[in-house]
HTML snippet that shows the backbone in 3Dmol.js (N, CA, C, O; Angstrom):
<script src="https://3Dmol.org/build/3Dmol-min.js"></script>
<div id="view" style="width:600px;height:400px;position:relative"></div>
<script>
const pdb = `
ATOM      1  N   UNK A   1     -18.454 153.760 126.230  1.00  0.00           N
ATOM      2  CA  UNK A   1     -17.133 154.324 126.078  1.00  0.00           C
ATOM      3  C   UNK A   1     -16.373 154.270 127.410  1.00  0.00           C
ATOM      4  O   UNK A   1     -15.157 154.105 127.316  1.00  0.00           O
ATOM      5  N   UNK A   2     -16.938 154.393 128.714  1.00  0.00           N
ATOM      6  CA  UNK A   2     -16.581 154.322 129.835  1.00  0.00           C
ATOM      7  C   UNK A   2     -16.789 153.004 130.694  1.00  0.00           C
ATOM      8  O   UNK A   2     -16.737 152.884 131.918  1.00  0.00           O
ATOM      9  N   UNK A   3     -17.006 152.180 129.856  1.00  0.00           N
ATOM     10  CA  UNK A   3     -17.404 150.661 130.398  1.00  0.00           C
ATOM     11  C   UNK A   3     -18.534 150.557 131.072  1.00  0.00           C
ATOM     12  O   UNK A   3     -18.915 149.498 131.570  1.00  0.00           O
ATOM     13  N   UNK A   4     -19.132 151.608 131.136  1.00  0.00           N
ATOM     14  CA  UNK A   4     -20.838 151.133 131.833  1.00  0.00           C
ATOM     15  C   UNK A   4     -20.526 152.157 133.072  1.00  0.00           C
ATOM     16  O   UNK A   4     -21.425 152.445 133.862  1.00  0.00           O
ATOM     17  N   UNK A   5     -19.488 152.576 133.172  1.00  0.00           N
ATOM     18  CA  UNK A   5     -19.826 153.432 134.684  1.00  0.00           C
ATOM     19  C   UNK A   5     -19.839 154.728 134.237  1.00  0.00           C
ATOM     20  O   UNK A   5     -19.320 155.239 133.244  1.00  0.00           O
ATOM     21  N   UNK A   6     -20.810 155.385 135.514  1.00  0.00           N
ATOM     22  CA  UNK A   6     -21.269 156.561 135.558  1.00  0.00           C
ATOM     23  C   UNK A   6     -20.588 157.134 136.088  1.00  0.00           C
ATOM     24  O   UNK A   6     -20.202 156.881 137.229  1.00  0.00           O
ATOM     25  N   UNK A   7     -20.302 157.924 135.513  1.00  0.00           N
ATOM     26  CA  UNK A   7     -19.198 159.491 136.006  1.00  0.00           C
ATOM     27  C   UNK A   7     -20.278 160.556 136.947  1.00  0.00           C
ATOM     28  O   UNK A   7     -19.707 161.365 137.678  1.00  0.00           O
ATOM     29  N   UNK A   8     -20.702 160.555 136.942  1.00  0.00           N
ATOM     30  CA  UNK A   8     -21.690 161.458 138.003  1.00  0.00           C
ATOM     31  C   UNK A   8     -22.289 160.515 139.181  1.00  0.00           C
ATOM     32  O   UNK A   8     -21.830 160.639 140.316  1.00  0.00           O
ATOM     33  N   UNK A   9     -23.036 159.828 138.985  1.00  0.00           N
ATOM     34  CA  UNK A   9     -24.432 159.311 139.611  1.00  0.00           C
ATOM     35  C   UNK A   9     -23.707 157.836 140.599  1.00  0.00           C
ATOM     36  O   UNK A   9     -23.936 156.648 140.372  1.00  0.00           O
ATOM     37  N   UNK A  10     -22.939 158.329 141.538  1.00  0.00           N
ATOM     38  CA  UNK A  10     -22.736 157.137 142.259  1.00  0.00           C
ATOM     39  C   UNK A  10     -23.594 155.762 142.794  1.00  0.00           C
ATOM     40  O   UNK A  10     -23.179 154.623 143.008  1.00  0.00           O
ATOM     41  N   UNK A  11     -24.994 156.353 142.925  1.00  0.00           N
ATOM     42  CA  UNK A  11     -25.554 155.462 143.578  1.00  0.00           C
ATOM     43  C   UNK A  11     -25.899 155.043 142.238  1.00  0.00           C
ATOM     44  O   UNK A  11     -27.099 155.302 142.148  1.00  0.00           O
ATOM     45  N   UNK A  12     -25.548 154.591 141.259  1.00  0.00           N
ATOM     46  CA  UNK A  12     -25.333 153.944 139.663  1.00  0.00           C
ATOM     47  C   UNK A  12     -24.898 152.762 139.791  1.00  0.00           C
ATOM     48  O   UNK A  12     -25.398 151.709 139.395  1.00  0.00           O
ATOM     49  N   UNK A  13     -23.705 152.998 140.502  1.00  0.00           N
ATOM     50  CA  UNK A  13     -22.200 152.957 140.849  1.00  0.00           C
ATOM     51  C   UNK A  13     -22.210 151.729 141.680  1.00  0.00           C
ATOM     52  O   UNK A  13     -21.766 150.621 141.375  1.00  0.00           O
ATOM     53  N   UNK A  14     -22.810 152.118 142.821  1.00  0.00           N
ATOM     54  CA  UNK A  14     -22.965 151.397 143.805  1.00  0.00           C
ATOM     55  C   UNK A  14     -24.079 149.991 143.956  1.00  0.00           C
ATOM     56  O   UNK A  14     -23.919 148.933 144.564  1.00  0.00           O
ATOM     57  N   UNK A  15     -25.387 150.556 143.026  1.00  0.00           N
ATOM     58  CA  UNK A  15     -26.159 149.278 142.926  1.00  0.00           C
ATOM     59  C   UNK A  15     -25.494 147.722 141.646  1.00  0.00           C
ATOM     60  O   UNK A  15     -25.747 146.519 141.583  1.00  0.00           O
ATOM     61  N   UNK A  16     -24.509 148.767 140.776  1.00  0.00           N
ATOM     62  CA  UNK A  16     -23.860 148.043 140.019  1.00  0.00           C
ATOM     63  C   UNK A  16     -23.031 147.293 140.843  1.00  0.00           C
ATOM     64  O   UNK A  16     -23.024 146.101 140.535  1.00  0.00           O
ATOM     65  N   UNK A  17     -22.469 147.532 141.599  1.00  0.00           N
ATOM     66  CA  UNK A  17     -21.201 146.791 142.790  1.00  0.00           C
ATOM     67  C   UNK A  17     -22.176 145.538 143.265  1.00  0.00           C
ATOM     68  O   UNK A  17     -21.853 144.379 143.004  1.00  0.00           O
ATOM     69  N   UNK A  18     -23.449 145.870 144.014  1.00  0.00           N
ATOM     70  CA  UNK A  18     -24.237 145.229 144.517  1.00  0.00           C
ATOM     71  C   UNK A  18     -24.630 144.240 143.590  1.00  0.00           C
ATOM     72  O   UNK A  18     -25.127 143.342 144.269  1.00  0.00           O
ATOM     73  N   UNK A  19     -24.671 143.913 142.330  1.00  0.00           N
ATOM     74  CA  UNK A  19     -25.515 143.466 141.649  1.00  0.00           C
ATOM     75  C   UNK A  19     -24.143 142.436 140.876  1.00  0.00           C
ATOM     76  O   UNK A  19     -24.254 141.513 140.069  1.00  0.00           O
ATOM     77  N   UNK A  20     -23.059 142.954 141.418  1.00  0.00           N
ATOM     78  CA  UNK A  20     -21.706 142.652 140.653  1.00  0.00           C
ATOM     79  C   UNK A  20     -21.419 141.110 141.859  1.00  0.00           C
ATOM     80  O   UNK A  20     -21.136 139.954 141.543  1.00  0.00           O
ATOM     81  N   UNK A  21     -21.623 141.674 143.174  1.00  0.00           N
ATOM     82  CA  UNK A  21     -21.285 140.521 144.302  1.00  0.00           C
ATOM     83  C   UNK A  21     -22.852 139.624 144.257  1.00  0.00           C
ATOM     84  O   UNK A  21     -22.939 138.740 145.110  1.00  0.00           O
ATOM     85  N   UNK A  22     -23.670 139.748 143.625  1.00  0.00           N
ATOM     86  CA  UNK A  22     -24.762 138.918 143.643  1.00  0.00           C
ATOM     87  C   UNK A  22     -24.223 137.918 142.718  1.00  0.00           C
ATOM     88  O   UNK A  22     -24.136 136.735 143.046  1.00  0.00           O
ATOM     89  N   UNK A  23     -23.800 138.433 141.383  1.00  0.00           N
ATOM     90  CA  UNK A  23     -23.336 137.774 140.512  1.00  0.00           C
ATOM     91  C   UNK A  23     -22.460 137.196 140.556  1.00  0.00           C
ATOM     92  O   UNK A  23     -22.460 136.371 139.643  1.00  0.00           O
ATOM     93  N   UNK A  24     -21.591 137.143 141.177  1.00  0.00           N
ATOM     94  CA  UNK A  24     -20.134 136.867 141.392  1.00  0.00           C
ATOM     95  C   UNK A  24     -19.111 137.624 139.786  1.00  0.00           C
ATOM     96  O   UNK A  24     -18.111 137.052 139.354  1.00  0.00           O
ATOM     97  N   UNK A  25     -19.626 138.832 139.214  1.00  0.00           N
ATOM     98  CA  UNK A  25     -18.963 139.029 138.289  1.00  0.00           C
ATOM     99  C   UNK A  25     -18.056 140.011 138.390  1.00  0.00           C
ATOM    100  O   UNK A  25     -18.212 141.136 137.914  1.00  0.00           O
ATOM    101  N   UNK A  26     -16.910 139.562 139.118  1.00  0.00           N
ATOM    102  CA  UNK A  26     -15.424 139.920 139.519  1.00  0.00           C
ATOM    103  C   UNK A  26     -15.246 141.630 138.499  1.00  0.00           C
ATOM    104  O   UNK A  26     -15.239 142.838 138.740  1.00  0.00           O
ATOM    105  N   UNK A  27     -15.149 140.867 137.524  1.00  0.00           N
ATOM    106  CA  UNK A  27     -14.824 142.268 136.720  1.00  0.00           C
ATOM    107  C   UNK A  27     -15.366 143.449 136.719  1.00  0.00           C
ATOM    108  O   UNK A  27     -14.813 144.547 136.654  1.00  0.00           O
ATOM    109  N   UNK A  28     -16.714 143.125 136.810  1.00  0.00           N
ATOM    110  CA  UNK A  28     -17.503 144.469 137.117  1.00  0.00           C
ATOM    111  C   UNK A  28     -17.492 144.788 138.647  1.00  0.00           C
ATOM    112  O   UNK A  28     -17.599 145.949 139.043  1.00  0.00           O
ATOM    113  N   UNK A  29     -17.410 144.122 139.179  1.00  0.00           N
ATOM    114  CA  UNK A  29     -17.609 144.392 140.715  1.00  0.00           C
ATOM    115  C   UNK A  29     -16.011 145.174 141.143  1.00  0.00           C
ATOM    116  O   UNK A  29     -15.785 145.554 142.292  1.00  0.00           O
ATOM    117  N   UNK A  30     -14.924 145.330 139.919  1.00  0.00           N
ATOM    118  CA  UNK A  30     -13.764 146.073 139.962  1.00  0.00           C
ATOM    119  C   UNK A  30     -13.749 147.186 139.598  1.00  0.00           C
ATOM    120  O   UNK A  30     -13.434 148.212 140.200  1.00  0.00           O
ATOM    121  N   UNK A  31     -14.220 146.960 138.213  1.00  0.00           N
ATOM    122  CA  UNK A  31     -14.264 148.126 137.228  1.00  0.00           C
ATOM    123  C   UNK A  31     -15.125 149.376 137.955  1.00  0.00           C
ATOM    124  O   UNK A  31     -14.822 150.562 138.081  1.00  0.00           O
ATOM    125  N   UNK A  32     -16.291 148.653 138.372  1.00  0.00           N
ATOM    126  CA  UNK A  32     -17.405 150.065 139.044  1.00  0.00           C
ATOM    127  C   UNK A  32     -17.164 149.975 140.164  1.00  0.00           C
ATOM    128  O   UNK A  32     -17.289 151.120 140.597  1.00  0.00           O
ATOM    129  N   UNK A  33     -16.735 148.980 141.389  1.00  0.00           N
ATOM    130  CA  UNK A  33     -16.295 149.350 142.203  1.00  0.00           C
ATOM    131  C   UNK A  33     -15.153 150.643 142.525  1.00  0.00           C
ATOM    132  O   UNK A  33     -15.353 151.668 143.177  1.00  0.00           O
ATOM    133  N   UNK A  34     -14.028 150.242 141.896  1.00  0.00           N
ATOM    134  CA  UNK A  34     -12.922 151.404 142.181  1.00  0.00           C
ATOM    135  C   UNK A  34     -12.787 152.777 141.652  1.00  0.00           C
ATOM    136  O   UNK A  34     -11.720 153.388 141.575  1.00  0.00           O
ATOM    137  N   UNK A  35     -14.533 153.440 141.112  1.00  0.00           N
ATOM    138  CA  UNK A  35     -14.624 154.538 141.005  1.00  0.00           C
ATOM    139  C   UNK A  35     -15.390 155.170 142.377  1.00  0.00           C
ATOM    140  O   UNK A  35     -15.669 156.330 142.679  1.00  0.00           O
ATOM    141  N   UNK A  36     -15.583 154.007 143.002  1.00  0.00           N
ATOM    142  CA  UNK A  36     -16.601 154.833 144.113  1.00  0.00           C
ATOM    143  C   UNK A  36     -15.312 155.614 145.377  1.00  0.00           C
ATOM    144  O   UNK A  36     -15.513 156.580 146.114  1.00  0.00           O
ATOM    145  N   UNK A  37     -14.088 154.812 145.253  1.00  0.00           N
ATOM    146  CA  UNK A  37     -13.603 155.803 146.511  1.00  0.00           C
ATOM    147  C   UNK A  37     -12.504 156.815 145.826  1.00  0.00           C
ATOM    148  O   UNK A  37     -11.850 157.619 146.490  1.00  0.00           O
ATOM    149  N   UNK A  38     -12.396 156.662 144.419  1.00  0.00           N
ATOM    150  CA  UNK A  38     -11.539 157.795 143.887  1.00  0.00           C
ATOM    151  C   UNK A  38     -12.406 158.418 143.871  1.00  0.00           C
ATOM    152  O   UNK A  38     -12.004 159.520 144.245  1.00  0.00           O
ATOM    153  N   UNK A  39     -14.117 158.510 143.540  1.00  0.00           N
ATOM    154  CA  UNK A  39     -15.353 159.749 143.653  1.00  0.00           C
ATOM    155  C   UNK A  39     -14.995 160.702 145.388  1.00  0.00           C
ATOM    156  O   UNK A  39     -14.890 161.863 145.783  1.00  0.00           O
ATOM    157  N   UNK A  40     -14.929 159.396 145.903  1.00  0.00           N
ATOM    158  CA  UNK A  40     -14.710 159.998 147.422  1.00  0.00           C
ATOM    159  C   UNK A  40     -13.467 161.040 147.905  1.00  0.00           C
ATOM    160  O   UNK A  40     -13.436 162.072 148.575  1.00  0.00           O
ATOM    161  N   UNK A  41     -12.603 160.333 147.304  1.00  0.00           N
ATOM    162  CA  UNK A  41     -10.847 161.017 147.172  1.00  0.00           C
ATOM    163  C   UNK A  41     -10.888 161.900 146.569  1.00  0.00           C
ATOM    164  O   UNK A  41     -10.071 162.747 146.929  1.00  0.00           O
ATOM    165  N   UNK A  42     -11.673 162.253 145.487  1.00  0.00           N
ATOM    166  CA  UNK A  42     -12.098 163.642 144.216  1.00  0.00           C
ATOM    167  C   UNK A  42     -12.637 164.998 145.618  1.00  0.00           C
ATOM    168  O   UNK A  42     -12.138 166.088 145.898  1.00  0.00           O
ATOM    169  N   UNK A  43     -13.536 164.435 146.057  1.00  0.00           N
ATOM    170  CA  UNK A  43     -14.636 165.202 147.148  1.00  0.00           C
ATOM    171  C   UNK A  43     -13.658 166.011 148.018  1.00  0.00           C
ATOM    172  O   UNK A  43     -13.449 167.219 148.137  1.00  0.00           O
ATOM    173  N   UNK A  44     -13.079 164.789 148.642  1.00  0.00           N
ATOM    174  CA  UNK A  44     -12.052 164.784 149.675  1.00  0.00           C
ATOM    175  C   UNK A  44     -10.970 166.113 149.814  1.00  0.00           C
ATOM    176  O   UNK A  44     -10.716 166.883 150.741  1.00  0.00           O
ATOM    177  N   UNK A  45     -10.488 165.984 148.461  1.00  0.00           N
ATOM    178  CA  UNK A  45      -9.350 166.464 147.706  1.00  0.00           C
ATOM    179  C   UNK A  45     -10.222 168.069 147.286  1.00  0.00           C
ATOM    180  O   UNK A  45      -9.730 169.129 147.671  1.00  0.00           O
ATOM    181  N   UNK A  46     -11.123 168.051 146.726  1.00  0.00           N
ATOM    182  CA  UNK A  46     -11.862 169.301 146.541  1.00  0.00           C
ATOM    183  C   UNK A  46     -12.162 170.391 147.963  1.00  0.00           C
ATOM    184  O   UNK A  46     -11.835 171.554 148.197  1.00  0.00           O
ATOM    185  N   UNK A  47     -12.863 169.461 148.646  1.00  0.00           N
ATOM    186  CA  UNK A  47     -13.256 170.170 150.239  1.00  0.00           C
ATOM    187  C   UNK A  47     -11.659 170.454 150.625  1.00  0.00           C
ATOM    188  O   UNK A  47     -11.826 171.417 151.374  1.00  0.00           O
ATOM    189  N   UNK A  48     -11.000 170.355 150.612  1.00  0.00           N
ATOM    190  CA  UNK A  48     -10.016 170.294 151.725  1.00  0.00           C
ATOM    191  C   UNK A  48      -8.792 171.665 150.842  1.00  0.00           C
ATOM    192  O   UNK A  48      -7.874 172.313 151.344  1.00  0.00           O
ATOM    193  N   UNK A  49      -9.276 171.655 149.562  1.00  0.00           N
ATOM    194  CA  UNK A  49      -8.832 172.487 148.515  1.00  0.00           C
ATOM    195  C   UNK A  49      -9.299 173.962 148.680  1.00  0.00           C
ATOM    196  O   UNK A  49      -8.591 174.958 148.829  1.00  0.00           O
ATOM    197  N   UNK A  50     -11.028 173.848 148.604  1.00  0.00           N
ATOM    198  CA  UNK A  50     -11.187 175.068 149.199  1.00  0.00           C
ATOM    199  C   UNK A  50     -11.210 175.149 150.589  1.00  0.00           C
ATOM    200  O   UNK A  50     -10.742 176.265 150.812  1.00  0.00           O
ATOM    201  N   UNK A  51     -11.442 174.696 151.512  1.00  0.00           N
ATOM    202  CA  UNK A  51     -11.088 175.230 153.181  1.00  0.00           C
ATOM    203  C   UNK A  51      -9.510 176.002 152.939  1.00  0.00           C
ATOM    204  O   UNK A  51      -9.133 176.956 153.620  1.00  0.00           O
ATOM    205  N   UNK A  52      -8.960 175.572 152.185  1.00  0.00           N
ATOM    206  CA  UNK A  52      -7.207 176.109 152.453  1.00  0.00           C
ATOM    207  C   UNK A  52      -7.307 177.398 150.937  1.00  0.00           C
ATOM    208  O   UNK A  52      -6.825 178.530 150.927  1.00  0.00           O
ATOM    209  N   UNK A  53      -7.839 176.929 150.173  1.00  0.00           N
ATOM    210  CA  UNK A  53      -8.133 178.847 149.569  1.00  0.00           C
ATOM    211  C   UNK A  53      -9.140 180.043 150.408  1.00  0.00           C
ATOM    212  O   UNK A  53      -8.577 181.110 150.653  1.00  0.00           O
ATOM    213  N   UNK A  54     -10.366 179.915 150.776  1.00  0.00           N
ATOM    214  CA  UNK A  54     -10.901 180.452 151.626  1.00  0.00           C
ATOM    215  C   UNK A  54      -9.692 180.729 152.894  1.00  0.00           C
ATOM    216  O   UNK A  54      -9.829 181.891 153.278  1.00  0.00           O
ATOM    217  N   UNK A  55      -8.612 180.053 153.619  1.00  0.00           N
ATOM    218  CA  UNK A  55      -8.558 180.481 154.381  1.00  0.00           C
ATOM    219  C   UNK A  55      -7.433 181.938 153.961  1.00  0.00           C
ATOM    220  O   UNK A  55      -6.930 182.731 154.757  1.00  0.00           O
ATOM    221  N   UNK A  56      -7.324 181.909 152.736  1.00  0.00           N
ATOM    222  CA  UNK A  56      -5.998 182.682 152.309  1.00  0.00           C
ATOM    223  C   UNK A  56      -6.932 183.754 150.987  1.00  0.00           C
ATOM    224  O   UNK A  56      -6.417 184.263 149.991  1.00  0.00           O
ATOM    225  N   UNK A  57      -8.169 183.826 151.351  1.00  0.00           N
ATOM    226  CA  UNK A  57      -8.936 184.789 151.038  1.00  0.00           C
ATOM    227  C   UNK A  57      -8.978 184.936 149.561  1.00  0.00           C
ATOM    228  O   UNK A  57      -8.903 185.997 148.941  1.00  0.00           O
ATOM    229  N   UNK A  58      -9.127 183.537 148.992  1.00  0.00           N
ATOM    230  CA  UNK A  58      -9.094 182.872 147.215  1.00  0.00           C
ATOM    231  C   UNK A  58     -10.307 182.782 146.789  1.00  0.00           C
ATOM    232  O   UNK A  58     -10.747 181.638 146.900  1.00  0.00           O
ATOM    233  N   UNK A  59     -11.336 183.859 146.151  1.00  0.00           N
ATOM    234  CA  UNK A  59     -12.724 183.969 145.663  1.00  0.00           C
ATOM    235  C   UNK A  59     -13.018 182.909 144.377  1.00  0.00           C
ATOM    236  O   UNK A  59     -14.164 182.666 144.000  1.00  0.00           O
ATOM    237  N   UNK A  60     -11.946 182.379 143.829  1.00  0.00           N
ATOM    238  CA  UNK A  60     -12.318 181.530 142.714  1.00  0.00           C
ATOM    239  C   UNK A  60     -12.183 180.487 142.503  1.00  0.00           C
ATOM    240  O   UNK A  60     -12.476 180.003 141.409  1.00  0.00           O
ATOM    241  N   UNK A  61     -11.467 179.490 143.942  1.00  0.00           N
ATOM    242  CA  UNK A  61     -11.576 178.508 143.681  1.00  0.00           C
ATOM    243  C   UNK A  61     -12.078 177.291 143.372  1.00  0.00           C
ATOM    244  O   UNK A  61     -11.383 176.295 143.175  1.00  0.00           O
ATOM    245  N   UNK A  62     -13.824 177.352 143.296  1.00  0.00           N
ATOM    246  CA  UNK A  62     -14.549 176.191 143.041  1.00  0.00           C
ATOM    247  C   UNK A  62     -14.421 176.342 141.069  1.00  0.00           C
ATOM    248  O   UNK A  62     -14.360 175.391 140.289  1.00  0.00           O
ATOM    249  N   UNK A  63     -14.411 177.880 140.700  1.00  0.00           N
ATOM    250  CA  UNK A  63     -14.104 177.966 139.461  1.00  0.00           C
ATOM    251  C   UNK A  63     -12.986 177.412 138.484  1.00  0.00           C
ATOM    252  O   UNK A  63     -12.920 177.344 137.257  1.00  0.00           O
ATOM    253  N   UNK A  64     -12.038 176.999 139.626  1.00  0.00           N
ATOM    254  CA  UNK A  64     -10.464 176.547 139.346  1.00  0.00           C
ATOM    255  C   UNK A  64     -10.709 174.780 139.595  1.00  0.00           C
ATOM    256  O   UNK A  64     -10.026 173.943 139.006  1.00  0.00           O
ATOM    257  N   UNK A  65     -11.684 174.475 140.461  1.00  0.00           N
ATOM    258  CA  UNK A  65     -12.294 173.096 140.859  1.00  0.00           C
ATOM    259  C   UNK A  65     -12.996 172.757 139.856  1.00  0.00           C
ATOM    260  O   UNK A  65     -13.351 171.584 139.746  1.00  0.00           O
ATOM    261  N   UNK A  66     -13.225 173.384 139.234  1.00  0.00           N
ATOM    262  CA  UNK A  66     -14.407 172.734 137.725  1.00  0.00           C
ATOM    263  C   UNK A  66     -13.706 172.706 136.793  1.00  0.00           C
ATOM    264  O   UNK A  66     -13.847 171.691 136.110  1.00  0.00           O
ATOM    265  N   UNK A  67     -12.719 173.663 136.329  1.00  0.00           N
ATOM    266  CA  UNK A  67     -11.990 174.025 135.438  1.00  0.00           C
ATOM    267  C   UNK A  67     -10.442 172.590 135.027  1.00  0.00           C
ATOM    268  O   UNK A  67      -9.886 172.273 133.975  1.00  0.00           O
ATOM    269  N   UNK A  68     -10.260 172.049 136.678  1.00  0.00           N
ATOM    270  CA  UNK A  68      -9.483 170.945 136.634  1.00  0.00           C
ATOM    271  C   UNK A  68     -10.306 169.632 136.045  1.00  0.00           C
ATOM    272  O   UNK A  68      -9.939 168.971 135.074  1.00  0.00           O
ATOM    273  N   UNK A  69     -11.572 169.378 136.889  1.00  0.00           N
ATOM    274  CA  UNK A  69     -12.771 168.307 136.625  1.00  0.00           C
ATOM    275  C   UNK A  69     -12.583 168.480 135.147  1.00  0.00           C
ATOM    276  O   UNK A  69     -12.158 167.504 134.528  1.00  0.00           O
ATOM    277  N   UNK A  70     -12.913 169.896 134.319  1.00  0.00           N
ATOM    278  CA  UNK A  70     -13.489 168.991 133.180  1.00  0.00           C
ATOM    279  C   UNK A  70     -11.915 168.739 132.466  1.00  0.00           C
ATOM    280  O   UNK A  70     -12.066 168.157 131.392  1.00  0.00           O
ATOM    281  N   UNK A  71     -10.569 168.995 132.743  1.00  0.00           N
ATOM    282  CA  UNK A  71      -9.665 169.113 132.053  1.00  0.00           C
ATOM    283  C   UNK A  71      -9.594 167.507 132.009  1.00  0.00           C
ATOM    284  O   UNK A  71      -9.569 166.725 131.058  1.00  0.00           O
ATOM    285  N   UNK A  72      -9.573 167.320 133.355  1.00  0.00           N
ATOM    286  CA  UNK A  72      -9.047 165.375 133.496  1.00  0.00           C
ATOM    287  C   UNK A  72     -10.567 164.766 133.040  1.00  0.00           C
ATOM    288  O   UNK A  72     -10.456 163.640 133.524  1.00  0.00           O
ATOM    289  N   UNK A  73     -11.220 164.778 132.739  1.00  0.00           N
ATOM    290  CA  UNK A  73     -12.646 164.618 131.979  1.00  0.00           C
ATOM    291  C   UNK A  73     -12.156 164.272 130.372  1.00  0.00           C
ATOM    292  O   UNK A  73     -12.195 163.144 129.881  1.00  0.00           O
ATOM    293  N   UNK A  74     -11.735 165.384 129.740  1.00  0.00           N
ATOM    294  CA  UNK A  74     -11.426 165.442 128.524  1.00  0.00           C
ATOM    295  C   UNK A  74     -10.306 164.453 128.370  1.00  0.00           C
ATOM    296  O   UNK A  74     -10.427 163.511 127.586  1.00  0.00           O
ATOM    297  N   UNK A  75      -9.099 164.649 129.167  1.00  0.00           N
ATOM    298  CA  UNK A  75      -8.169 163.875 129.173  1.00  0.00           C
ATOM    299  C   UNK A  75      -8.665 162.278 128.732  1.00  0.00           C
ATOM    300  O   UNK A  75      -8.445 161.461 127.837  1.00  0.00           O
ATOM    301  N   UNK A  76      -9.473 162.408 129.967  1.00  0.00           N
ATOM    302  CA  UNK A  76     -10.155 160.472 129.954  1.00  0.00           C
ATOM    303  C   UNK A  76     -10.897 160.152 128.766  1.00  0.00           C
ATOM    304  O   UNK A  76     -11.193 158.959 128.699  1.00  0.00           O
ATOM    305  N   UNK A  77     -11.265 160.829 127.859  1.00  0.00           N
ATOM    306  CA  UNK A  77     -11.854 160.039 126.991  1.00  0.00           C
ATOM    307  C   UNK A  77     -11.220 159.873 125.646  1.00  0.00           C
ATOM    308  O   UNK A  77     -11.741 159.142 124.804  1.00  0.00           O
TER     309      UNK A  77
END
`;
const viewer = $3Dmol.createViewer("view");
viewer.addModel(pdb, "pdb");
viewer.setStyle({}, {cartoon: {color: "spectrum"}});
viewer.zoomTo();
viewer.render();
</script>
């Protein structure tokens, strides 16, 4: 349903990329490639989310961080 990529398990992700430039098979080496640095940009975007609630004394924001994950989750399928 998701074309073969793993929504969790990067290093999935990543041996697929590897296995994509062995092959020369462009498409996959796109498709699973360009989830690995929006995974990163997700992280990115999360850490930097709570450092700036913590600093304004926000007890629920990893709860508000999951609560977005699974919304755009649902969205995607």
């Amino acid at each position: 349903m998701l074309a073969h990529v793993f929504t969790a398990n990067m290093s999935g992700n990543t041996i697929a990329v590897g296995m994509a430039l062995v092959d020369g098979d462009w498409s996959m080496l796109v498709g699973r490639g360009s989830v690995i640095p929006l995974f990163v940009a997700g992280a990115l975007i999360s850490r930097l989310t709570i450092d700036a609630a913590r600093r304004r004394s926000v007890r629920s924001v990893e709860a508000f961080l999951v609560f977005v994950s699974i919304v755009l989750f649902v969205r995607s399928i």
